[in-house]
Residue frames as qw, qx, qy, qz and C-alpha x, y, z in Angstrom:
[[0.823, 0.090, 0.214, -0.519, 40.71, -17.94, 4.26],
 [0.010, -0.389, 0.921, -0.005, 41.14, -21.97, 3.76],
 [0.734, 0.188, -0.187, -0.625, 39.33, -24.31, 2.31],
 [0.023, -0.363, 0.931, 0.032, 39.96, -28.32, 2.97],
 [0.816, 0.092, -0.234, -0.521, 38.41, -31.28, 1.73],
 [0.096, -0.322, 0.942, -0.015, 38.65, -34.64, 3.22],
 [0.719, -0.057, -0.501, -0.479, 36.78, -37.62, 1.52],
 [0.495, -0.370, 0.689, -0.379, 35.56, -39.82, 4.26],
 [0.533, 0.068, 0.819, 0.203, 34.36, -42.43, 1.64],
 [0.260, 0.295, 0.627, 0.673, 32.75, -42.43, -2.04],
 [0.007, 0.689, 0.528, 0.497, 29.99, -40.27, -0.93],
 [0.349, -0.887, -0.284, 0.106, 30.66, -38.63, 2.06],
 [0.573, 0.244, -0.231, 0.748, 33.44, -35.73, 3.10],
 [0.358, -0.816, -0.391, 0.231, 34.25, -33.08, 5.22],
 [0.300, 0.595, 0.009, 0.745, 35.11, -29.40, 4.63],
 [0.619, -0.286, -0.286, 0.673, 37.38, -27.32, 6.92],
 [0.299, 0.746, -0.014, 0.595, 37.55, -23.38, 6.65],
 [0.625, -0.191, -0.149, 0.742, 40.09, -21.49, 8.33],
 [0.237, 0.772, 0.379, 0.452, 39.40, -17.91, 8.89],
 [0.456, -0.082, -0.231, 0.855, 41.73, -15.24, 10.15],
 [0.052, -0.638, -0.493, 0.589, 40.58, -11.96, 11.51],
 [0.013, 0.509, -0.160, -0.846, 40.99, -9.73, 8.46],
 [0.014, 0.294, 0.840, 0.456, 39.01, -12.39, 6.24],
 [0.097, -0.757, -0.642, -0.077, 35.88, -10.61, 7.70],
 [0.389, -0.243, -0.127, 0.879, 37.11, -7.40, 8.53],
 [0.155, 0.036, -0.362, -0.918, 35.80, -5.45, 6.04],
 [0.380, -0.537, -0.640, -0.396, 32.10, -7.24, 6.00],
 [0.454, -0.487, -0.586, 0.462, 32.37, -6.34, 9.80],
 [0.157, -0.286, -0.152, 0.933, 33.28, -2.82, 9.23],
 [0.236, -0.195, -0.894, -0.327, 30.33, -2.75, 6.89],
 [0.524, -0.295, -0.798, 0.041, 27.97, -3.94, 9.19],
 [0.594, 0.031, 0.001, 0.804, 29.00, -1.69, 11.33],
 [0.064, 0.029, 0.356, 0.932, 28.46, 1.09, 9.42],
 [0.364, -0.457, -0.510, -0.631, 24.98, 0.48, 8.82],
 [0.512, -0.480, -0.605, 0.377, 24.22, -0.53, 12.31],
 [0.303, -0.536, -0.355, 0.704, 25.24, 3.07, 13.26],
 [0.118, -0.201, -0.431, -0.872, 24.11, 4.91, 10.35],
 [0.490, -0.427, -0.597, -0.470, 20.29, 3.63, 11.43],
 [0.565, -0.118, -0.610, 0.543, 20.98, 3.76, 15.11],
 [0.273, -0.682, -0.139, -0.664, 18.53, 6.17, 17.74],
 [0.558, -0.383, -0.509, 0.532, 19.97, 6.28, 21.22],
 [0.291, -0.923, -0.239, 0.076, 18.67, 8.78, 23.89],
 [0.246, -0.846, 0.174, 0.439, 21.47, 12.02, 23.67],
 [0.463, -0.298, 0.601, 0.579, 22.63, 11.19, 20.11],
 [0.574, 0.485, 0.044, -0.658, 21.51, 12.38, 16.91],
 [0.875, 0.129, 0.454, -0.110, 20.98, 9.85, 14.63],
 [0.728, 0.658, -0.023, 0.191, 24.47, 8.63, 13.01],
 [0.101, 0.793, -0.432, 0.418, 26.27, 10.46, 15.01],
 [0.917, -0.376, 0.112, -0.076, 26.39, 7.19, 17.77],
 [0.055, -0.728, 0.681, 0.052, 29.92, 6.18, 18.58],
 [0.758, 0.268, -0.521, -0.286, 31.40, 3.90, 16.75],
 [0.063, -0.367, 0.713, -0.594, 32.85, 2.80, 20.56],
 [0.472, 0.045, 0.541, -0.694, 29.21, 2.25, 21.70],
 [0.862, 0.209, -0.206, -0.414, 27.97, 0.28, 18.82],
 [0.515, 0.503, -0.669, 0.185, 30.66, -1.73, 19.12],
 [0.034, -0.044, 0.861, -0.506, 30.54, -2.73, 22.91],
 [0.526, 0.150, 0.485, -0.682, 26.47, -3.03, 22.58],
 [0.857, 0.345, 0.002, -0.382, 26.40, -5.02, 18.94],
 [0.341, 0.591, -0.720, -0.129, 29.82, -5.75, 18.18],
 [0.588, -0.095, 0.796, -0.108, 29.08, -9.76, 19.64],
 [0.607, 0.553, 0.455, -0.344, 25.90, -9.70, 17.17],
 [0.522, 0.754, -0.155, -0.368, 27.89, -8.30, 14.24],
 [0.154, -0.595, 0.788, 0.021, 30.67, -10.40, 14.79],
 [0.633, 0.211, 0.715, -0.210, 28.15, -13.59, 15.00],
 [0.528, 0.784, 0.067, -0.320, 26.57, -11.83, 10.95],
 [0.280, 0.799, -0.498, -0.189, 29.67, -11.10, 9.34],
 [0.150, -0.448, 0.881, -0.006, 31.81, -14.48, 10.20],
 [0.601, 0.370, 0.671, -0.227, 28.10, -16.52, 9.40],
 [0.737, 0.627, 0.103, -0.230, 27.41, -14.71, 6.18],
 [0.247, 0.681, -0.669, -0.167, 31.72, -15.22, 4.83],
 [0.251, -0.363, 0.897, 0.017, 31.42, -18.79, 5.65],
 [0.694, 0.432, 0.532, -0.220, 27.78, -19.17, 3.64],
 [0.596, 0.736, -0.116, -0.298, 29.25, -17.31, 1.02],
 [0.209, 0.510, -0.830, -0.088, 33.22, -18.90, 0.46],
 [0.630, 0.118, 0.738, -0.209, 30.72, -22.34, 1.46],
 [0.726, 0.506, 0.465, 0.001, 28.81, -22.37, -1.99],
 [0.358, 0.828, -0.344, -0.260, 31.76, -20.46, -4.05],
 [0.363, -0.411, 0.836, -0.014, 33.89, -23.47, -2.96],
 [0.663, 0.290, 0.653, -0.225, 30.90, -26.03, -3.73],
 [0.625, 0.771, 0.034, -0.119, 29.94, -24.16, -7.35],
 [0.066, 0.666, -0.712, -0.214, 34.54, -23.94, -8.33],
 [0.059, -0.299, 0.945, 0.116, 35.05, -27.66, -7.66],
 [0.677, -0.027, -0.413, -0.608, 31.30, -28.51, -9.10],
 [0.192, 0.071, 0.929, -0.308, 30.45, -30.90, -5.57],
 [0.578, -0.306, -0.456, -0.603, 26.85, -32.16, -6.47],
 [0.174, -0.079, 0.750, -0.634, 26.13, -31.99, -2.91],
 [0.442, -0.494, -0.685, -0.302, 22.86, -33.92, -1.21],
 [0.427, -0.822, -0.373, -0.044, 21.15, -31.20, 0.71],
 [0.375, -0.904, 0.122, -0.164, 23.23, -28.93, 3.18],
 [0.375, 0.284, -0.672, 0.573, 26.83, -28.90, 4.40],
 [0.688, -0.647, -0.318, -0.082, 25.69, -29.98, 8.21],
 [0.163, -0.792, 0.529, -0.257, 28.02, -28.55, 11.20],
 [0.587, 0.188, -0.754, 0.229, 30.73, -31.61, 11.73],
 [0.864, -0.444, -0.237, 0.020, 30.67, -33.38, 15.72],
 [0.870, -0.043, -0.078, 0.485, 33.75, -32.29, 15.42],
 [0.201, 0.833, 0.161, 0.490, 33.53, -28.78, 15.48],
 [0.315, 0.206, -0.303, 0.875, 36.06, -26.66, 17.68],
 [0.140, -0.657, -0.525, 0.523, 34.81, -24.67, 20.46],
 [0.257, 0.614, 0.109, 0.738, 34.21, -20.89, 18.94],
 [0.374, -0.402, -0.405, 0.731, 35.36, -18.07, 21.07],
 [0.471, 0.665, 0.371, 0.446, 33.50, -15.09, 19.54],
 [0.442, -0.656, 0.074, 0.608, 35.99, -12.50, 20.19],
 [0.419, 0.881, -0.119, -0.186, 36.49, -9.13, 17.50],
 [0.211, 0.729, -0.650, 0.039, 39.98, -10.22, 15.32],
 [0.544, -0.343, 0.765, -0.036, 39.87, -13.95, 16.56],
 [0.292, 0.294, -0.750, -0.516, 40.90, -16.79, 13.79],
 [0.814, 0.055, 0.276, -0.509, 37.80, -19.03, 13.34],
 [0.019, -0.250, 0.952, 0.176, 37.48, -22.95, 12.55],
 [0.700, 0.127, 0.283, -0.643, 34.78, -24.35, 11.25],
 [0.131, -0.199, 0.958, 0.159, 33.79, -28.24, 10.42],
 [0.599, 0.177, 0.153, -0.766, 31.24, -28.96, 8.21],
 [0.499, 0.074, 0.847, 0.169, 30.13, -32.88, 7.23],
 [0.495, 0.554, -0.111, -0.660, 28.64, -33.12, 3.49],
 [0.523, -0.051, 0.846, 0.092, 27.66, -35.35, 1.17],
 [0.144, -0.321, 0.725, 0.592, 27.70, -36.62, -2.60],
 [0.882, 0.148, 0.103, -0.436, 24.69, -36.95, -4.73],
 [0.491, -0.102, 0.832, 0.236, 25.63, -40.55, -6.40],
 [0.235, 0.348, -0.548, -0.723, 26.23, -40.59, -9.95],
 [0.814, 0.253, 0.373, -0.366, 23.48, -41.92, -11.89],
 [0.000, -0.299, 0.783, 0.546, 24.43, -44.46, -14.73],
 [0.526, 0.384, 0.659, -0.375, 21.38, -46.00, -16.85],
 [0.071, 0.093, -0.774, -0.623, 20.06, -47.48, -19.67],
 [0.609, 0.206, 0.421, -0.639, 16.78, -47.94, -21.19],
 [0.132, 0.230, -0.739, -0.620, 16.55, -50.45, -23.70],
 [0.701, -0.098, -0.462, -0.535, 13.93, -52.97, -25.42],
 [0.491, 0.096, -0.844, 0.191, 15.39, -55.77, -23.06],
 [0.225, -0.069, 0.551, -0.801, 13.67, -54.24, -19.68],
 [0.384, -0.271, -0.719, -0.512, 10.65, -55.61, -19.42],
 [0.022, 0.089, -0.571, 0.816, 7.92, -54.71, -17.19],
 [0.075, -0.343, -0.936, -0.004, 4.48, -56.10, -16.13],
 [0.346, -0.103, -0.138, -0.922, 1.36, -54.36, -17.43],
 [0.168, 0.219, 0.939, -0.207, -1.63, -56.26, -15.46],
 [0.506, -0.103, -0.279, -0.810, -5.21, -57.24, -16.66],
 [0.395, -0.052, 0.727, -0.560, -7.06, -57.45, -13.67],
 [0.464, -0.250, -0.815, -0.241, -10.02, -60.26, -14.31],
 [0.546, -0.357, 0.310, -0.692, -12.70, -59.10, -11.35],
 [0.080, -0.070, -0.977, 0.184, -13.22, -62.05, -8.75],
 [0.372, -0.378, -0.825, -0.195, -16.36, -63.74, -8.19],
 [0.359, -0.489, -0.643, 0.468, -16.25, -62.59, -4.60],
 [0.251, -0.202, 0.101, 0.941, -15.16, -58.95, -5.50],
 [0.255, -0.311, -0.581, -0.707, -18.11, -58.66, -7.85],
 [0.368, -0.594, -0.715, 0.033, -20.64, -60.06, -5.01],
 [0.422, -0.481, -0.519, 0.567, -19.61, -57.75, -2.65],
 [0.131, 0.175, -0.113, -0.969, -19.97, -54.30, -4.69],
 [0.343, -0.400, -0.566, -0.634, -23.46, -55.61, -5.72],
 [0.458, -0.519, -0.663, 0.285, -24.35, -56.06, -2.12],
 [0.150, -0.496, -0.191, 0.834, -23.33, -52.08, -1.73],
 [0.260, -0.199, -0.391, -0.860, -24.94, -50.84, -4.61],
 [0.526, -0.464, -0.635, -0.323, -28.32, -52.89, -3.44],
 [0.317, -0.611, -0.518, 0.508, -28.04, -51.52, -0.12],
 [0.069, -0.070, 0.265, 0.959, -27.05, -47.69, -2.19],
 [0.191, -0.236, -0.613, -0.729, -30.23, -48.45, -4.07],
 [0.428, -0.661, -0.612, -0.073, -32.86, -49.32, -1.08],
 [0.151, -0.603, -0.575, 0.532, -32.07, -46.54, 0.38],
 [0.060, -0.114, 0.401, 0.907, -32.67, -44.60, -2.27],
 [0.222, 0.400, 0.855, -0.245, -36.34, -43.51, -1.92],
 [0.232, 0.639, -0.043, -0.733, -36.73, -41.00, -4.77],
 [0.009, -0.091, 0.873, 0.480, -36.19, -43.85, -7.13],
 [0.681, 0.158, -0.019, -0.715, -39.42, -44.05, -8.76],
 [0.890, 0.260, -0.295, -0.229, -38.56, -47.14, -11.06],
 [0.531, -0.682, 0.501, 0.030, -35.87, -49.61, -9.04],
 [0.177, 0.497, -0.785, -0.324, -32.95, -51.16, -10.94],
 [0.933, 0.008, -0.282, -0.225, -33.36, -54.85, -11.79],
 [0.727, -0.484, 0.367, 0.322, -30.89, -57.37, -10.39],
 [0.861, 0.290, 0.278, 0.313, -29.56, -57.32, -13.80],
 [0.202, 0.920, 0.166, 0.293, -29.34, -54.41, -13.99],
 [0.510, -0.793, 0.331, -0.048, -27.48, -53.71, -10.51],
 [0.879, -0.180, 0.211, 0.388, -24.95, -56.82, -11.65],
 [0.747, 0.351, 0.204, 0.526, -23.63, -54.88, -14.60],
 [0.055, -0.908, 0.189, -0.369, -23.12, -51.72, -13.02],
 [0.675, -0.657, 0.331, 0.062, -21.10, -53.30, -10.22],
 [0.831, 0.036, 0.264, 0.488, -19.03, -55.23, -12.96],
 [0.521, 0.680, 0.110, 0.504, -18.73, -52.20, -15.04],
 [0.292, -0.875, 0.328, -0.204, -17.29, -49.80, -11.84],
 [0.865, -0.318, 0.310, 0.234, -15.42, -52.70, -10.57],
 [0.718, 0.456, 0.366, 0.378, -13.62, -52.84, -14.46],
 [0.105, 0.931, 0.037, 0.349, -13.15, -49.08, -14.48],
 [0.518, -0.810, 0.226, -0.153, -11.60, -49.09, -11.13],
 [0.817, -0.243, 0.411, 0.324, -8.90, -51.87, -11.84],
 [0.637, 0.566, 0.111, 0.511, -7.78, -50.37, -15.22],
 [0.184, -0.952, 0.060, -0.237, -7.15, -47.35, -13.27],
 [0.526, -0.767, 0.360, -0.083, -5.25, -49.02, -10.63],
 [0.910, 0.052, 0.272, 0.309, -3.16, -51.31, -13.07],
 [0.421, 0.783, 0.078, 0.451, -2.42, -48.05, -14.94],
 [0.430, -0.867, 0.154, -0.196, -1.15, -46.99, -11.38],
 [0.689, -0.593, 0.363, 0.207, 0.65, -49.79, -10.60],
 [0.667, 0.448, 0.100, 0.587, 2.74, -50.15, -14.52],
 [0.187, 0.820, -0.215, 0.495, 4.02, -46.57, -13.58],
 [0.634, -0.689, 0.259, -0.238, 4.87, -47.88, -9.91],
 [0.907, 0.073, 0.242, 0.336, 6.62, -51.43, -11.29],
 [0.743, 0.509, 0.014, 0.435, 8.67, -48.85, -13.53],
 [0.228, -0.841, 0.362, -0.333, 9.83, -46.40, -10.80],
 [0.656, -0.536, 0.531, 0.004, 10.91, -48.99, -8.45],
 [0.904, 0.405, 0.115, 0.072, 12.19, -51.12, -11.62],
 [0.437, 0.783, -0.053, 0.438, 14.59, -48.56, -12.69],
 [0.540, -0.728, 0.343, -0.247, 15.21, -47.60, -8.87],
 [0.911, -0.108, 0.379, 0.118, 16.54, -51.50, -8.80],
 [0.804, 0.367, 0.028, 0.467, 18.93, -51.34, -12.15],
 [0.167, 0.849, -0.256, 0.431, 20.50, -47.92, -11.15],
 [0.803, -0.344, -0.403, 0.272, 21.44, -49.69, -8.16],
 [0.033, -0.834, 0.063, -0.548, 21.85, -46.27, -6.23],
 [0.596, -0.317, -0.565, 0.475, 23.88, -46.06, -2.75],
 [0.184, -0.820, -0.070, -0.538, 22.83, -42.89, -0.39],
 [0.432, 0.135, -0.639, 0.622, 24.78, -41.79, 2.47],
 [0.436, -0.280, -0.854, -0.041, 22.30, -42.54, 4.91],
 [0.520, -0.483, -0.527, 0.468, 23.41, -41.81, 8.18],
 [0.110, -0.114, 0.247, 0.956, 24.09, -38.01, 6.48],
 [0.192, -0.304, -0.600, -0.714, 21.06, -37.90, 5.17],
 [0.466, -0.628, -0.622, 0.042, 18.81, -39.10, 8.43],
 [0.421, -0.352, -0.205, 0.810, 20.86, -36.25, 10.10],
 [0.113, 0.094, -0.134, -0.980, 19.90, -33.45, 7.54],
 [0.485, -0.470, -0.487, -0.553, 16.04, -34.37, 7.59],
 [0.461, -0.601, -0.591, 0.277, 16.10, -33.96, 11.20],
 [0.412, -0.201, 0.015, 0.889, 17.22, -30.52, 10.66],
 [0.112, -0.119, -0.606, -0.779, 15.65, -29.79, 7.82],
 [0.634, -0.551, -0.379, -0.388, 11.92, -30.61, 9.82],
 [0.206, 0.033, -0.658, 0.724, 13.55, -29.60, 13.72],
 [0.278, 0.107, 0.654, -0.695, 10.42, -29.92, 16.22],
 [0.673, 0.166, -0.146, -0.706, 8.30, -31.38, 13.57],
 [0.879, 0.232, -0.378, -0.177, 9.96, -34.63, 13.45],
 [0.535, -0.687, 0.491, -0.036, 11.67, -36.89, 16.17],
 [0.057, -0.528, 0.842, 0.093, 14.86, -39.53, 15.30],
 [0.402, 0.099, 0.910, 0.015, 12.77, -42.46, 15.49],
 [0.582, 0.646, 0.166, -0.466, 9.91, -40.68, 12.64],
 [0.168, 0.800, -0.438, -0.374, 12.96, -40.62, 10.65],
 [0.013, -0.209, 0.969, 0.134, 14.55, -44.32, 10.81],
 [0.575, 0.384, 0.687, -0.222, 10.74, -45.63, 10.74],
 [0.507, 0.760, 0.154, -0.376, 10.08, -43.25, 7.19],
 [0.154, -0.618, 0.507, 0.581, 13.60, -43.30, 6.25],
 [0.412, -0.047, 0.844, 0.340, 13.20, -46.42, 3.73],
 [0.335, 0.703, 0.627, -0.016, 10.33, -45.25, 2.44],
 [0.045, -0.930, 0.058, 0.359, 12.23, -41.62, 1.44],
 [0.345, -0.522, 0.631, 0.458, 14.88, -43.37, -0.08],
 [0.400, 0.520, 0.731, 0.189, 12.87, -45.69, -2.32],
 [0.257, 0.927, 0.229, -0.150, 11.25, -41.71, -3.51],
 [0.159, -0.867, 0.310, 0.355, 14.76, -39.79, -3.24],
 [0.310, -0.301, 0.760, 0.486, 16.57, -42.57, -5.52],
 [0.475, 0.644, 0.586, 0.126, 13.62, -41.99, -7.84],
 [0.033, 0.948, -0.072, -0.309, 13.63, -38.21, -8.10],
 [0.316, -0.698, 0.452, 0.457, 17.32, -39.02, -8.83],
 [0.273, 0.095, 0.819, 0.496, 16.59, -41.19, -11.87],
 [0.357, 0.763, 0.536, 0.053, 14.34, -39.51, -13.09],
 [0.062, -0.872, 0.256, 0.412, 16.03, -35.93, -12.90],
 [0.334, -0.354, 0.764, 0.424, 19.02, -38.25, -14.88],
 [0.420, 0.234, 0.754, 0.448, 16.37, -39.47, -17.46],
 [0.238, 0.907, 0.181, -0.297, 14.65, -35.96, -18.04],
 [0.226, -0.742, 0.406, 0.483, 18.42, -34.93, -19.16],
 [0.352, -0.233, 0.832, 0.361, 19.16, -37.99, -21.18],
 [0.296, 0.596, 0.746, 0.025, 15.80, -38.05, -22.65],
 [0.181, 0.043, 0.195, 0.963, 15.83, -34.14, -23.36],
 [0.185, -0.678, -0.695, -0.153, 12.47, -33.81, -22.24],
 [0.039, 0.098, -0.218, 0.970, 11.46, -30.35, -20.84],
 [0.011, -0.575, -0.626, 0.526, 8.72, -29.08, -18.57],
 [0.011, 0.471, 0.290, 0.833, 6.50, -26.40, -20.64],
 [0.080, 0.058, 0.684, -0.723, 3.90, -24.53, -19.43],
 [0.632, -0.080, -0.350, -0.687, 1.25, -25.76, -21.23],
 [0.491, 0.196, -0.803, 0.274, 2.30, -28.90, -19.21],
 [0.124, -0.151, -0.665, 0.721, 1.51, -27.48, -16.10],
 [0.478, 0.138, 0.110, -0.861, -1.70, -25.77, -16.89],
 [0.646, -0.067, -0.572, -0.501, -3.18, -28.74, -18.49],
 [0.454, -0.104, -0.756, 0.460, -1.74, -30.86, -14.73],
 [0.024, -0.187, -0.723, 0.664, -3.13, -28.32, -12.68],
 [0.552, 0.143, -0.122, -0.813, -6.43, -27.85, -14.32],
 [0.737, 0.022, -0.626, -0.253, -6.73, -31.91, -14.15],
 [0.316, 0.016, -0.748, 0.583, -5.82, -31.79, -10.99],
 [0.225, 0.095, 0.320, -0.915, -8.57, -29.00, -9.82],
 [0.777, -0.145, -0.379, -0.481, -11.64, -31.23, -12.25],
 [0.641, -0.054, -0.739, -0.201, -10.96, -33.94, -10.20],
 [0.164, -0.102, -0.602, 0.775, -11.21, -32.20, -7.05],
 [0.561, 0.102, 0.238, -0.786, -14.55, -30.79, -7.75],
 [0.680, -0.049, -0.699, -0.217, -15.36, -34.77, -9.24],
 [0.298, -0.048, -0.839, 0.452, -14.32, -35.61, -5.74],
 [0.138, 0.193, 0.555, -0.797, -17.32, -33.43, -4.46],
 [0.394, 0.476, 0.768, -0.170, -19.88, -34.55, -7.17],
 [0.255, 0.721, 0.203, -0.612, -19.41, -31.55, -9.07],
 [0.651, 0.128, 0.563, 0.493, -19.21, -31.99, -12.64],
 [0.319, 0.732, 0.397, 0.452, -19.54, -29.41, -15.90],
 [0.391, -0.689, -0.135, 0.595, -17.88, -27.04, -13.65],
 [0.401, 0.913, -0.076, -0.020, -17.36, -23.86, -16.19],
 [0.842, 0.324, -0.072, 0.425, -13.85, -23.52, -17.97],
 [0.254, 0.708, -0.198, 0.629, -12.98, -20.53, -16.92],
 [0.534, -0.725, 0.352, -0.258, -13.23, -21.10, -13.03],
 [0.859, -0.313, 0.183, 0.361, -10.83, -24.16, -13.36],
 [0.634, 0.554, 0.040, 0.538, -8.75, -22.03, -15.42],
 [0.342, -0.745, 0.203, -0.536, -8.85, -19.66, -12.27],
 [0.900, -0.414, 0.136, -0.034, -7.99, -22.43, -9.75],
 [0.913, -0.101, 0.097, 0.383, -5.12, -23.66, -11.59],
 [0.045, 0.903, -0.126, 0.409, -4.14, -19.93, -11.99],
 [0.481, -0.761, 0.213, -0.381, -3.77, -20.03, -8.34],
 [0.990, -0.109, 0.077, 0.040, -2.26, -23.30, -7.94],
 [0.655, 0.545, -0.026, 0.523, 0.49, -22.51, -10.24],
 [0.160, 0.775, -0.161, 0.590, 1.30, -19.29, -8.34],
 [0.562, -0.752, 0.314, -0.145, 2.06, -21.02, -5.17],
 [0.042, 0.552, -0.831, 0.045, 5.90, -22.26, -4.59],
 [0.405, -0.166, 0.897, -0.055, 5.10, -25.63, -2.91],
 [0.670, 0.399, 0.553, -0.295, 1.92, -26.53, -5.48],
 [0.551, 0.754, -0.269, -0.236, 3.80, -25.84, -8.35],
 [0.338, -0.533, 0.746, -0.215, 6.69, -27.55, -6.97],
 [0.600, -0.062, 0.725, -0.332, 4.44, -30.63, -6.99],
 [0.550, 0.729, 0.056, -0.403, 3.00, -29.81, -10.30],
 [0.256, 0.638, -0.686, -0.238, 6.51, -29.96, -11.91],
 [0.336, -0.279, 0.881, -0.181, 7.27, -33.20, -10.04],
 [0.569, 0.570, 0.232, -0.546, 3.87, -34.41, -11.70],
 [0.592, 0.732, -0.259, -0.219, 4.76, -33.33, -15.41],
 [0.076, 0.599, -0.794, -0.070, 8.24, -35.06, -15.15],
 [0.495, -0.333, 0.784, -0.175, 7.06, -37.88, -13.76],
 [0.687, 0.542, 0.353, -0.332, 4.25, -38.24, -16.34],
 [0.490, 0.733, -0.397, -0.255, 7.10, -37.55, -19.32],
 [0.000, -0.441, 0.896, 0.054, 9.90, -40.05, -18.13],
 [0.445, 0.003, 0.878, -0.176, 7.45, -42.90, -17.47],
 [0.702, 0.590, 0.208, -0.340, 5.62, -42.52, -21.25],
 [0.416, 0.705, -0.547, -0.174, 8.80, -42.14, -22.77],
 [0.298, -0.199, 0.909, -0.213, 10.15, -46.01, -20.81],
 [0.770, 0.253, 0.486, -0.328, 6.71, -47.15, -21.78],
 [0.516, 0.743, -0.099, -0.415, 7.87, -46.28, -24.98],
 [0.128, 0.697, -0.705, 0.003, 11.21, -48.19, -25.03],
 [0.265, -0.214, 0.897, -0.282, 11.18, -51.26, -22.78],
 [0.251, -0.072, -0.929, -0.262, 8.81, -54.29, -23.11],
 [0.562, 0.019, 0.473, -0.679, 5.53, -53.67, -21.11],
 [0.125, -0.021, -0.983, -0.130, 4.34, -57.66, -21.12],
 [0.646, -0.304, -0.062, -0.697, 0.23, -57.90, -20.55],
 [0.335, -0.057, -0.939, 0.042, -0.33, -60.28, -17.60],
 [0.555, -0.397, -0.378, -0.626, -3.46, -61.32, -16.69],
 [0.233, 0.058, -0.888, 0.393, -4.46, -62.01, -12.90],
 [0.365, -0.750, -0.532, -0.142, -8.18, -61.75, -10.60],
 [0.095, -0.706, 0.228, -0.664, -8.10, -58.66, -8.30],
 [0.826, -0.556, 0.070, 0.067, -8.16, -60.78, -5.28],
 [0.744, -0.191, 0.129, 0.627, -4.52, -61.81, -6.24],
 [0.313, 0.759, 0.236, 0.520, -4.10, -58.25, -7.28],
 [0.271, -0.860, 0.032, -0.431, -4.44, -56.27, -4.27],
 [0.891, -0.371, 0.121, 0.233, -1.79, -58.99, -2.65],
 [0.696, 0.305, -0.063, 0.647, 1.11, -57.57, -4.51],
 [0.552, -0.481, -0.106, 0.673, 3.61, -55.55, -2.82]]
């Protein structure tokens, strides 16, 4: 067995392995083994199947197993020795040899792969990063009274209808609510894509569009990909600073963390449906459940991190209050 590395540039490269017939040998014989140990064929008692007859009816199939699972496994011993911080999957190379799959033949395999990029980064006082205070327009106001006063006439259980005054300062006071929210939304956006911008990150692309068409085969076509791609990267060179300031920051995921995320996560799903005072112990049950699936925890984590690195930044950097009207609000990018 043979191992080669060729860098094709700073992030990309391609690994070679060479494998001779007696590198698998033994996982084959193996294989094998079990194959005819478990084996029930009409005039044979079970086990007792020549090893002849497995051999001319599986021996393609084991051959295929045995020469797949030595090249996953001397793949990530290789990866974990010379510490690659791979992004995603070794991918078969374009360049890959025919394969002949023949018992005792020497195999070649080309696989393309590719480099996370090293994060460097500072946070200091000098960053400095717009915290807005939205100033409700004239127009903006009109138009949520106009929906509240249509809300309210048809509302025929009202006994006593609002006043107009009454209707103005609810609309200002939701309106108010609703922009602190979404300024609080967009300071944690400005500081992702901020940071995104100083780490000045490079991703090997064309590698990358290649292993998310893999990675989602017959869910996604080539052109889903180059339309979304920018919009993955922008996320993926977050993830990557952020992963880099969890470390530097020494911050850690608990699990009070996560129960407290997915139990704020499940109130505001039954807010979304009107329901409020919902007992403690059934969102403590929800986010039970939450927690114990892979991909919703997953998210959860993603969540908690995101929620630590961007408090701790707030903490550091300059967050400047500027004031603008929500008309010229909802125009920023």
């Amino acid at each position: 067995m043979n191992i080669t590395k060729k860098q094709i540039d700073e992030l990309n490269l391609e690994l070679t392995l060479e494998i001779a017939g007696e590198d698998y040998a033994e996982i084959s014989r193996k294989k094998t083994a079990d194959v005819k140990r478990n084996a029930d064929f009409k005039g044979f008692r079970k086990g007792m199947v020549p090893t002849s007859l497995i051999q001319k009816i599986y021996g393609e199939q084991i051959l295929v197993e045995s020469v797949n699972q030595l090249v996953s496994e001397s793949l990530d011993e290789y990866v974990k020795t010379n510490k690659l911080n791979l992004l995603g999957e070794p991918m078969a190379s374009e360049k890959q040899p025919e394969i002949e799959w023949k018992n005792g033949n020497a195999f070649t395999f080309v696989f393309d792969a590719a480099l996370s990029p090293e994060v460097k980064l500072e946070v200091v006082k000098e960053d400095e990063i717009p915290h807005y205070s939205v100033t409700v327009s004239a127009e903006d106001k009109k138009k949520m009274v106009e929906t509240l006063r249509k809300i309210e006439s048809g509302n025929k259980e009202n006994k006593e209808p609002k006043t107009d005054e009454q209707i103005e300062k609810e609309a200002e006071e939701r309106l108010n609510s609703q922009y602190v929210q979404e300024a609080e939304w967009r300071l944690g956006k400005d500081i992702r894509d901020y940071f995104v911008g100083k780490a000045k990150l490079s991703l090997p692309e064309a590698f990358l569009k290649r292993w998310l068409l893999a990675a989602n085969e017959g869910k996604v076509t080539k052109e889903d990909v180059d339309k979304e791609f920018d919009g993955f990267a922008q996320d993926f060179k977050w993830q990557l600073v952020r992963s880099y300031l969890m470390r530097k920051f020494e911050l850690k995921v608990e699990q009070k963390d996560l129960q407290e995320a997915a139990e704020a996560f499940v109130s505001y799903q039954y807010a979304m449906y009107g329901l409020g005072n919902v007992p403690a112990e059934m969102i403590k049950e929800a986010a039970g459940n939450i927690l114990s699936d892979r991909k919703q925890l997953d998210r959860m984590i993603e969540q908690v991190e995101d929620r630590k690195v961007i408090d701790r930044i707030k903490e550091t950097v300059t967050v400047k209050s500027k004031k603008i009207t929500s008309t010229k609000f909802r125009e920023l990018k």
